[in-house]
C-alpha positions as CSV (number, residue, x, y, z in Angstrom):
1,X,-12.6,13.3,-5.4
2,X,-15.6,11.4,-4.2
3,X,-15.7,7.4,-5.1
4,X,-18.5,6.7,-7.4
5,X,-21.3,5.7,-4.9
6,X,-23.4,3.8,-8.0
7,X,-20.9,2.1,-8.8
8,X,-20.0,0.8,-4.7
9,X,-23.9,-0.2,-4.5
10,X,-23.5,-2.3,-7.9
11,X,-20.6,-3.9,-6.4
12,X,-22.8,-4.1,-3.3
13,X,-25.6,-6.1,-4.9
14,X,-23.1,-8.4,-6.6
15,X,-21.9,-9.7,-3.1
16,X,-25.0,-9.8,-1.5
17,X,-25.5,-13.3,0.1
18,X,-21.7,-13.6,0.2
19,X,-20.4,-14.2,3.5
20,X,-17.8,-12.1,5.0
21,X,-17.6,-9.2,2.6
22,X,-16.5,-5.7,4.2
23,X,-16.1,-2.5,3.1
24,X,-13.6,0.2,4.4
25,X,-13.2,3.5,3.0
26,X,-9.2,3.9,2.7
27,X,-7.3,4.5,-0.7
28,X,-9.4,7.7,-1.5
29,X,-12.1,5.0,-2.4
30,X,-14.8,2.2,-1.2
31,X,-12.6,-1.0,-0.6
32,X,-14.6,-4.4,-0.7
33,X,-12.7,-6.8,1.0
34,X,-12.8,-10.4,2.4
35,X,-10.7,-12.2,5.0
36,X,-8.1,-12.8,2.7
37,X,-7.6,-8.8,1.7
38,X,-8.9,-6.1,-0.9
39,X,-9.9,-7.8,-4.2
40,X,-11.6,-4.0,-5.5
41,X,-12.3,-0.5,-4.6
42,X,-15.1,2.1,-6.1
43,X,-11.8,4.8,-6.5
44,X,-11.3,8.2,-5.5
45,X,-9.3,9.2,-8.5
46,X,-12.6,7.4,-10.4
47,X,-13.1,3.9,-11.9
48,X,-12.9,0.6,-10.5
49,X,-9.7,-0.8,-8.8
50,X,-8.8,-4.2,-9.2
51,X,-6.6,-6.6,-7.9
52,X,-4.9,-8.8,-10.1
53,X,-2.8,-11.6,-10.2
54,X,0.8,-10.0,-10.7
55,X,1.2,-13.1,-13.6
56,X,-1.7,-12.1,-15.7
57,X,-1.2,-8.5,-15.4
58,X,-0.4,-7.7,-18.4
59,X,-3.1,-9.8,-20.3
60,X,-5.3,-7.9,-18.7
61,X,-3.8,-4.6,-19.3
62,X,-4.2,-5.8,-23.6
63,X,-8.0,-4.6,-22.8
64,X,-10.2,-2.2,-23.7
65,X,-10.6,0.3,-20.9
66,X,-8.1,-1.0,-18.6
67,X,-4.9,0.7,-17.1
68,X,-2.0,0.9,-14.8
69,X,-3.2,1.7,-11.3
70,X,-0.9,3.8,-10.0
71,X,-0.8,5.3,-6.7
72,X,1.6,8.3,-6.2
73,X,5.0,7.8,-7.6
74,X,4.2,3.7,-7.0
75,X,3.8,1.4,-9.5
76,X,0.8,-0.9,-8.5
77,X,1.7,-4.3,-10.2
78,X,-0.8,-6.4,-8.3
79,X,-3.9,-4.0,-9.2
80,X,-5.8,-2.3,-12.2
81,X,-7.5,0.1,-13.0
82,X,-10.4,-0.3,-15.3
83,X,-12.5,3.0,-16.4
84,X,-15.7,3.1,-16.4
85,X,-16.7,1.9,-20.0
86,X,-15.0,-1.3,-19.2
87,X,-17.8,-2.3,-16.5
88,X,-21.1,-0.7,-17.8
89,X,-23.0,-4.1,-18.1
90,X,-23.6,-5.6,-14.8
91,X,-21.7,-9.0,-16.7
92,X,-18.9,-7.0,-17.2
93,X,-18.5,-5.8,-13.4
94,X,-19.1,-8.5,-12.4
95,X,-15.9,-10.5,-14.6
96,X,-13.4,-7.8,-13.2
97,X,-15.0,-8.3,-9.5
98,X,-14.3,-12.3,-10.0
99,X,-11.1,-11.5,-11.1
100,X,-10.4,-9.4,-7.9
101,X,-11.9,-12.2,-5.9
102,X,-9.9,-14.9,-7.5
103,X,-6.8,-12.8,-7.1
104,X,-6.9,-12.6,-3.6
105,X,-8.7,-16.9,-3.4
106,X,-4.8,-18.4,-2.5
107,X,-4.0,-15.4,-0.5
108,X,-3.2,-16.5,3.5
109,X,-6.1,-14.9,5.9
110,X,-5.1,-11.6,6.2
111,X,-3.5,-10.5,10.1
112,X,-6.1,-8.6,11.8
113,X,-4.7,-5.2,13.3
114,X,-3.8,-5.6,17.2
115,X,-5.8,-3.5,19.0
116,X,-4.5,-0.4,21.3
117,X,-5.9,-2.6,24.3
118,X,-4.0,-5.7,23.2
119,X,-0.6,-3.7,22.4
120,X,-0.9,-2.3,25.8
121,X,-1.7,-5.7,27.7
122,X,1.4,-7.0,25.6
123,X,4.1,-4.5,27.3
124,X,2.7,-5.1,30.5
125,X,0.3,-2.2,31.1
């Protein structure tokens, strides 16, 4: 299943004017990351992915709309998954984008992947 390409340009014109906002296509969705990792994804299996705080969890899970994301067999207990109904305003996509930025706010800068051409100068090729 396709992510929900609306939804990825609303999240899009939320961040605009924020620096260093990226978006990778990985998780069967459109992930919207910063230099401290993936606060929310336009998903695949449809809705809006979410990180969360692993603390308030299950506060959040208490609303409307909002579930377990669960990936495979795998329990995700740092993300959501809120369904469509739960973000139709633009205020209400914009609270469960916040949350997925304030989630990842005391995270340590994320390790950029080493490059093949690093790797290789590393072991001497």
């Amino acid at each position: 299943m396709a992510y929900d390409e609306e939804l990825a340009e609303r999240i899009r014109r939320l961040m605009a004017g924020r620096r260093g906002i990226t978006e990778r296509t990985m998780m069967g969705g459109l992930t919207f990351m910063n230099a401290k990792g993936l606060f929310c994804s336009a998903s695949g299996k449809g809705g809006l992915l979410v990180r969360v705080d692993p603390a308030s969890r299950d506060r959040f899970l208490g609303e409307a709309h909002v579930e377990p994301a669960d990936i495979g067999a795998r329990r995700m207990t740092g993300f959501l998954r809120v369904r469509p109904e739960g973000y139709r305003t633009e205020q209400s996509l914009k609270k469960w984008v916040e949350r997925g930025l304030a989630a990842v706010a005391d995270r340590a800068v994320a390790a950029k992947p080493k490059t093949a051409k690093r790797k290789a100068a590393k072991r001497g090729k």
